[in-house]
N, C-alpha and C positions, 0 to 999 in steps of 0.2 A: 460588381457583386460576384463573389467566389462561389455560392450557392447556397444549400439551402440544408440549415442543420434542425431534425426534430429533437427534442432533449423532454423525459418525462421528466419528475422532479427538479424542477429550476430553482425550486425556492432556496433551497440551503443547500449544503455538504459539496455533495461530487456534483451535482448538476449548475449550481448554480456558479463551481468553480470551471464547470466546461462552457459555461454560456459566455463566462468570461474570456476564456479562453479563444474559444472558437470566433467571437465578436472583434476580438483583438484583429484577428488577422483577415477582417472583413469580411468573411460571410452574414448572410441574414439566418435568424430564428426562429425556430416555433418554439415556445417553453411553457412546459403547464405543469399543474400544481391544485392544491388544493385551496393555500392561504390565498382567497385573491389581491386582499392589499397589499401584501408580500413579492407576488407575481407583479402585479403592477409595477412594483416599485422597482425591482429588478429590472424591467421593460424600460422604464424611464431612466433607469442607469448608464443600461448600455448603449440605447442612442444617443442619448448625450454625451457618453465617452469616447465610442467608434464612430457613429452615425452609419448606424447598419438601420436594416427592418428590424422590429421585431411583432411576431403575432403570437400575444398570450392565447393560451385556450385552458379555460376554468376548470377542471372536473376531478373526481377522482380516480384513477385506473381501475379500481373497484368495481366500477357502476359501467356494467356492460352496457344499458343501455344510455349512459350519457357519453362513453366513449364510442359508439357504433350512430350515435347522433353529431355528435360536435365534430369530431375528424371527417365524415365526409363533406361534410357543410364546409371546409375550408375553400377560400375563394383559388379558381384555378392555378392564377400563378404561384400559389403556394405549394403547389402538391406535386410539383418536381423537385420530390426530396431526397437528398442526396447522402445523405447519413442519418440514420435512426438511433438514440442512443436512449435505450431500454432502460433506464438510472432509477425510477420509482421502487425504491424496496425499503424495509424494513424490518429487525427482529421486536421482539416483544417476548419477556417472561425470560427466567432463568432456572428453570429447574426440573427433577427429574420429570421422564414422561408419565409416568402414574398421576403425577401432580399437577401436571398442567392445565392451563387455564385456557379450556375452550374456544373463549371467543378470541382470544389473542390467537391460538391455531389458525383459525377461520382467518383475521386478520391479515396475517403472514403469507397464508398461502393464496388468497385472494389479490393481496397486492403483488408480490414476491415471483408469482405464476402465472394468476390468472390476469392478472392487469397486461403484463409482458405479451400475453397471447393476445388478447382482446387491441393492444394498439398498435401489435403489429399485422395482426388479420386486415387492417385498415387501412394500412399505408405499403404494405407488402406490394398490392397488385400495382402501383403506380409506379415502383419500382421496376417490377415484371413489366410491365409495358414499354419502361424506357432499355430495358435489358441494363440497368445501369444500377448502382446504388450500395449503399454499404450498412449493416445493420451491426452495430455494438450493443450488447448486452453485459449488462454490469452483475456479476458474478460476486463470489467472496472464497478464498480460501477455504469456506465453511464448505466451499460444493467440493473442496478437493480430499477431507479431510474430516471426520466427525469426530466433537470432542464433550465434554460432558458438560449434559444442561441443556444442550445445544439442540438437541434430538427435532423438533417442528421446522427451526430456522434452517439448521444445514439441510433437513431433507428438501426447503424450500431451492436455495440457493446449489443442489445436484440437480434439481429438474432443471433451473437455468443453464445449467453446463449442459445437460441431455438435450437440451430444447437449443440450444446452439448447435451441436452438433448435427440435430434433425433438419435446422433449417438450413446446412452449409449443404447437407446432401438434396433435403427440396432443391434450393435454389441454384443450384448446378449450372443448368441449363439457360440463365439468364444473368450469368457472369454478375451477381450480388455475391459481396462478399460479407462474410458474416465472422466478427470478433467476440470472443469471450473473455473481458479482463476481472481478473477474479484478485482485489485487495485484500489486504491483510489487514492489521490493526490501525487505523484509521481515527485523528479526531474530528469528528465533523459531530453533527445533532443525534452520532448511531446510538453511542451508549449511552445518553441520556432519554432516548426516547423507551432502548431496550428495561431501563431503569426505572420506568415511568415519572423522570423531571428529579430524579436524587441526584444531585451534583456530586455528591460524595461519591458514591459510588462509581458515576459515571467518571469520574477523575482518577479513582484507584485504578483502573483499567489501564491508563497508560503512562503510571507511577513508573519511573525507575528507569525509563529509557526513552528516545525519541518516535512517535510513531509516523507514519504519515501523513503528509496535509493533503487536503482536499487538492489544492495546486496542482501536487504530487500527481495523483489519479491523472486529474484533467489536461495534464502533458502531455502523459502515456497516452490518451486517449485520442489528442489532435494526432499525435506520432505514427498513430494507425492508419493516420488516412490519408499521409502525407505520401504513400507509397505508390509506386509505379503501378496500374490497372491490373496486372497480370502477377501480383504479390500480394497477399492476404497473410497477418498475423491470425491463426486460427484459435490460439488460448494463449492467455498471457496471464502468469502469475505475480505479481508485487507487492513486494514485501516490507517494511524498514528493515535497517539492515539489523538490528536484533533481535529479530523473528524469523525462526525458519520455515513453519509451519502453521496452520491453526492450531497445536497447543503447546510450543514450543516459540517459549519468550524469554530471551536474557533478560533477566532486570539489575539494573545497580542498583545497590544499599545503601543506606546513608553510614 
């Protein structure tokens, strides 16, 4: 056993393409999620593919207090954990800020933020105690960059960038090293959820050029922590390669 990776969001997109990933090259998991048959069934994938551990844990990053409940309750040998990889996000709603829709705000910035905080206020100190461990926080373009529409999510996905950089300077002192990889256009579950289930829509989005796969992400992602103790990628931007920026997309025509 290589050690021990926590991953929010397992079920679909970048999480469940890191679980794969990181499962490949034998470590054990922690993966949690909301869908639990979904979770489950991912659990039961990867042992039978790798023959790693894996320990689901059910919740929503949401729900402070079923995350400040379920993650200490993990049985000891779990809680030498060795990478954190903060992945539970999403946007919701497309349009200007006068017109937004509340509870999708609330949404966004509870999972996006306050989820982020809440599951790593819980696993941080086991970290601090071994002086050891690596925290990745999965970002967007969006934190680098505001484009129109966009105004709830990017300001969610800046505070993931800020709250990276807060905790590289916290953690200092206990050699935790702490990644920010911030994606670009992505086809995973984003824009169909950002869409609420319009296929259409969520399709036109990466009309006309290749974007990234979930894969793609979950690469970058093991690639970070494949590094010498004493090397820390600290932000890391990727892109496809027809996209420069959050609102700057080449697209071909028919």
């Amino acid at each position: 056993m290589k050690g021990i990776i926590f991953i929010t969001g397992a079920t679909a997109g970048f999480g469940e393409a890191m679980a794969r990933k990181f499962a490949s090259e034998g470590y054990d998991l922690i993966i949690t999620g909301r869908r639990e048959e979904r979770l489950e069934q991912v659990q039961k994938e990867l042992i039978e593919q790798y023959g790693i551990k894996v320990l689901p844990l059910i919740f929503d990053v949401r729900n402070k207090e079923a995350v400040n409940t379920i993650i200490p309750m993990i049985p000891e040998a779990w809680q030498n954990i060795d990478v954190l990889i903060n992945n539970a996000g999403l946007a919701l709603d497309f349009s200007t800020i006068d017109e937004g829709n509340m509870d999708d705000w609330d949404t966004m910035i509870d999972t996006n933020v306050k989820g982020l905080l809440y599951v790593s206020r819980n696993v941080i100190p086991w970290m601090k105690a071994r002086k050891k461990g690596h925290i990745i926080n999965i970002g967007s373009t969006a934190a680098k960059h505001v484009y129109q529409k966009g105004n709830v999510y990017c300001a969610t996905k800046h505070a993931v960038d800020a709250l990276s950089q807060a905790m590289r300077i916290d953690l200092l002192p206990y050699h935790i090293k702490v990644t920010a990889i911030h994606p670009g256009a992505a086809e995973t579950e984003f824009s169909l959820v950002r869409f609420k289930g319009d296929a259409g829509k969520a399709a036109n989005v990466y009309k006309g050029f290749e974007p990234l796969h979930a894969e793609d992400v979950a690469q970058v992602a093991y690639f970070c922590t494949t590094l010498p103790p004493h090397v820390c990628i600290n932000d890391l931007v990727i892109t496809p390669t027809q996209q420069a920026n959050a609102y700057y997309t080449y697209k071909e025509t028919d």
